[in-house]
N, C-alpha and C positions, 0 to 999 in steps of 0.2 A: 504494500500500500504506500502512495505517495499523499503525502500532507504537506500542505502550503497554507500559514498563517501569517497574515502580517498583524505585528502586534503596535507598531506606532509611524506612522509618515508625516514629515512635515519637519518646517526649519524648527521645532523645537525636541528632536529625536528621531530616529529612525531606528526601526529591528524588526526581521521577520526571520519567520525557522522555516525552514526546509528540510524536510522527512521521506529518507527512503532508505527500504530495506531496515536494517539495521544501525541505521545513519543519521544523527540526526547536527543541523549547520546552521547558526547566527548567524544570517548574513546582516551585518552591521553593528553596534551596539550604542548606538543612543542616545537611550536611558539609562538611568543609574541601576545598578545593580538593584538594586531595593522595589524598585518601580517594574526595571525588568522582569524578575522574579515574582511579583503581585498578579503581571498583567499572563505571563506563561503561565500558571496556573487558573487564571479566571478560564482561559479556553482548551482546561485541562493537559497541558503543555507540562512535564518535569522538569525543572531547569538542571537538575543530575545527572540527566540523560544526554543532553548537548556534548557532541565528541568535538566542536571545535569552533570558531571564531571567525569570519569571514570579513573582509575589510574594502569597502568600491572605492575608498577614497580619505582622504584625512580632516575633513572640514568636521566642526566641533560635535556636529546635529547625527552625525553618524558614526564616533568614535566617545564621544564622554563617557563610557561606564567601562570600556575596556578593562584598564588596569584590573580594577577592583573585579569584574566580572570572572576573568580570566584565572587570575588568581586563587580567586574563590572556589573555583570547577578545577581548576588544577587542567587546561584544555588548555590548546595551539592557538597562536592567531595567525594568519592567513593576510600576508599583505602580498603590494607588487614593494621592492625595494624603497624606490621611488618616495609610494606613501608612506612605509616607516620612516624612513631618515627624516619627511616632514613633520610623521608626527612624533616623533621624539623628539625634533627643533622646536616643535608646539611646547612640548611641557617642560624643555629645560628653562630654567630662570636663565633672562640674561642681564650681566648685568652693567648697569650705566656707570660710568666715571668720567668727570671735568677734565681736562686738558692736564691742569695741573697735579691733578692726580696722575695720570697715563706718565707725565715725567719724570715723578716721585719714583712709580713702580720701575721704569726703565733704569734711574740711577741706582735701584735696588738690584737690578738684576746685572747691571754692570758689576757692584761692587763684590757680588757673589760670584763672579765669572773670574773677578781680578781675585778674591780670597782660593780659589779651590786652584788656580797657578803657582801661587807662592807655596815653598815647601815648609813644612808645621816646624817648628822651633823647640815647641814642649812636645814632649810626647804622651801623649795622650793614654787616660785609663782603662783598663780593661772595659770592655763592653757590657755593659748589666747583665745583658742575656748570657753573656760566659757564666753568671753565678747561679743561671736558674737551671734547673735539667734540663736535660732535653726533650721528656719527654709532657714535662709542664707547657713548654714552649710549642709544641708539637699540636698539642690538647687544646690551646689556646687559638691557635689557625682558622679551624671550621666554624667556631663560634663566630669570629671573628668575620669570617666570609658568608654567613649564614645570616647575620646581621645587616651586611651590605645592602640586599636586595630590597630592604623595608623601606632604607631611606632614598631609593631610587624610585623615582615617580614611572619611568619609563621600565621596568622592568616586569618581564612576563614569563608565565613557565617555561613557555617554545612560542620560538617564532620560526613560523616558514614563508618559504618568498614563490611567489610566482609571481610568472610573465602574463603579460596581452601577448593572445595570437598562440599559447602554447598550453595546450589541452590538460589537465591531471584528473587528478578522484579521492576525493576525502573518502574515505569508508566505500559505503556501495551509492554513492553521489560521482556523474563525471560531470568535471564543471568546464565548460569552456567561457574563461573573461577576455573579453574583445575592450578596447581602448572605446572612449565615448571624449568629447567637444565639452570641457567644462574646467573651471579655472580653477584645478588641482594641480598636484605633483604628477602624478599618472592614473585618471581616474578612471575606472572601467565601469562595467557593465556585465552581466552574466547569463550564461546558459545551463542550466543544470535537468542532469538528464538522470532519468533513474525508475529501472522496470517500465522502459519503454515510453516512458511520459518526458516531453522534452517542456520547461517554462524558461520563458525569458524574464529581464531582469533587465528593464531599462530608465533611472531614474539620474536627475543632476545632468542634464545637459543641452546646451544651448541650441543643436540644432539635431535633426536626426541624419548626419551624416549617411555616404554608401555603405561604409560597412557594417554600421548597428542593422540598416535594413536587411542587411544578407544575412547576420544573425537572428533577426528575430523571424524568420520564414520558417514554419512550419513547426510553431510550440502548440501545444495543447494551454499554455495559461500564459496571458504578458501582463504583465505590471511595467507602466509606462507611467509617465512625468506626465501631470497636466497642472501645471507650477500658479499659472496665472493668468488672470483676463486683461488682456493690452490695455482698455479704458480706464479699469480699476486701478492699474500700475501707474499708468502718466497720472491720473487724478491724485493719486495715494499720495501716504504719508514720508515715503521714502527719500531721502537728498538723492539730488540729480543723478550723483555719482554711483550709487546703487540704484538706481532704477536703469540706468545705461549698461552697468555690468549685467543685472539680471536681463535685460533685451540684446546683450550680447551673442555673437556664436557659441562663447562659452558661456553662457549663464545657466539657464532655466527654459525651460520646454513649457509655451504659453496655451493656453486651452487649444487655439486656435491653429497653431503649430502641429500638438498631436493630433487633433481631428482633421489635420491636414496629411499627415501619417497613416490614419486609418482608413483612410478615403482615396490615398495614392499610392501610396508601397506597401502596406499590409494585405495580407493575402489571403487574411479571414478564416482559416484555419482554428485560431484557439477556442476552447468549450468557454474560457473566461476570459472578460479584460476587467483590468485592474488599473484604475487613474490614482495615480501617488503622487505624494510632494505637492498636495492644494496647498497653496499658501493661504493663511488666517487675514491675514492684511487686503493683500490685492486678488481676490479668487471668494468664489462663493460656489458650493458643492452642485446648487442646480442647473448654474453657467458651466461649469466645464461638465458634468450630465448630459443637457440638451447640443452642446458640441460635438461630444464626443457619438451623441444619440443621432445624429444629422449625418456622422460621418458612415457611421454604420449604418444605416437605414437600410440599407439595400442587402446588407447580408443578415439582419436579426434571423433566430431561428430558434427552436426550441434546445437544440444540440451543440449550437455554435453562440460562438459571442455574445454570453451573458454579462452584462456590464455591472462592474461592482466599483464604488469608492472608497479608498483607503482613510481611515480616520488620524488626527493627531491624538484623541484622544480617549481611546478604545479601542482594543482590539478588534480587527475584522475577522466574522468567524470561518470558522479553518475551513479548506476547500481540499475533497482529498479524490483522488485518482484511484 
């Protein structure tokens, strides 16, 4: 049996599990571990049961519960390199210093350059650890390294890396992540396939490029981006400059964009579509509905293309194969 739950979409979290065979894959995480956890069980969902972590990108709405989450379960996360190195640059502090401080630090690292040149004068006393055993000293190590990991914000059980464009398989899940138009480090999109059920996995991106369209031909389920209604964005509350980036090629996939998708490159194949990533701001659930319902018109069916809306704040209930 194949299970598809999306448990939260939209700029304030994202997570959905994907279930097959013996398999079961966070794609994204979020929400906090706490909320995570609340909302996985309201639609009967173990969070014990998750064998791993899945990652389309490192923007904050789809990675905030990581650490904690991961840790927790004691499971893998699942990035392309790319988005780890950005999201560990995300959580390291960095930190600022005045000019005159950066001068400070430089004559300090002169003067230790010029000290460790010159040869020592007095010689120096035994080393304290000569007076402890060895095997005090030994015992103290792991503790020691064992401690480390807490106070690293960026540290995780296991981290594994894949490519765009280079097929793998968590468990009995084969995922194929294809590259998607959207102002990440390297942000993809997905194919997961498992006991013959293929769903797509297309959400965060500003246009629907040729290759998402070659990806997403022939799923039984797509969950696609319908971010925003173009009126409600120019009108809206946003400064210019994010209203530009989200109308971007990399931004955000606007009602009208995907109903532009389903109405010209989609192939009408899935039993379900799935509209994600409504924005709360500029989007309202029955505008991108009747869009999305306009585009489809011509293929509605009892078997094909049942149109469902992904919520921010409630699980959608689970949909299984």
């Amino acid at each position: 049996m194949v299970r598809f739950t999306v448990l939260a979409s939209g700029s304030k979290g994202n997570s959905t599990v994907v279930s097959g065979g013996h398999t079961r894959i966070l794609v994204d995480c979020g929400l906090s571990c706490r909320e995570l956890f609340r909302r996985m069980r309201l639609v009967e969902e173990e969070p014990e049961t998750l064998d791993a972590i899945i990652i389309t990108h490192e923007h904050s709405d789809h990675v905030n519960g990581i650490s904690v989450t991961a840790r927790k379960l004691g499971i893998p996360v699942y990035f392309t390199e790319g988005t780890h190195r950005a999201w560990m640059r995300w959580l390291t502090p960095r930190r600022q210093m005045t000019y005159a401080q950066w001068l400070e630090q430089c004559r300090k690292q002169a003067a230790e350059r010029q000290a460790e040149t010159e040869p020592a004068v007095v010689e120096a006393d035994a080393d304290e650890t000569d007076l402890i055993p060895e095997a005090v000293v030994d015992a103290e190590a792991p503790q020691q390294a064992a401690a480390a990991p807490a106070k690293d914000p960026t540290w995780l059980p296991a981290v594994e890396y894949f490519k765009a464009g280079e097929p793998f398989a968590i468990g009995d899940i084969a995922i194929s992540p294809f590259t998607i138009p959207h102002d990440a480090a390297d942000p993809v999109g997905f194919v997961f396939q498992a006991e013959g059920v293929r769903i797509g996995f297309a959400t965060d991106l500003g246009y629907v490029s040729p290759n998402v369209k070659a990806q997403l031909k022939g799923v039984d389920l797509l969950l696609l981006e319908s971010n925003h209604d173009l009126e409600m964005l120019r009108d809206g509350p946003y400064p210019w400059s994010v209203k530009q980036r989200v109308l971007s090629r990399v931004g955000h996939l606007s009602n009208e964009a995907a109903a532009g998708f389903l109405e010209d490159g989609y192939d009408g194949q899935a039993a379900y579509v799935i509209l994600a990533h409504l924005s709360e701001s500029n989007n309202l659930p029955e505008l991108a509905r009747v869009a999305a319902e306009r585009a489809l018109s011509g293929r509605a069916s009892l078997l094909a293309n049942r149109l469902l809306l992904a919520d921010q704040n409630e699980p959608l209930s689970s949909i299984y194969f």
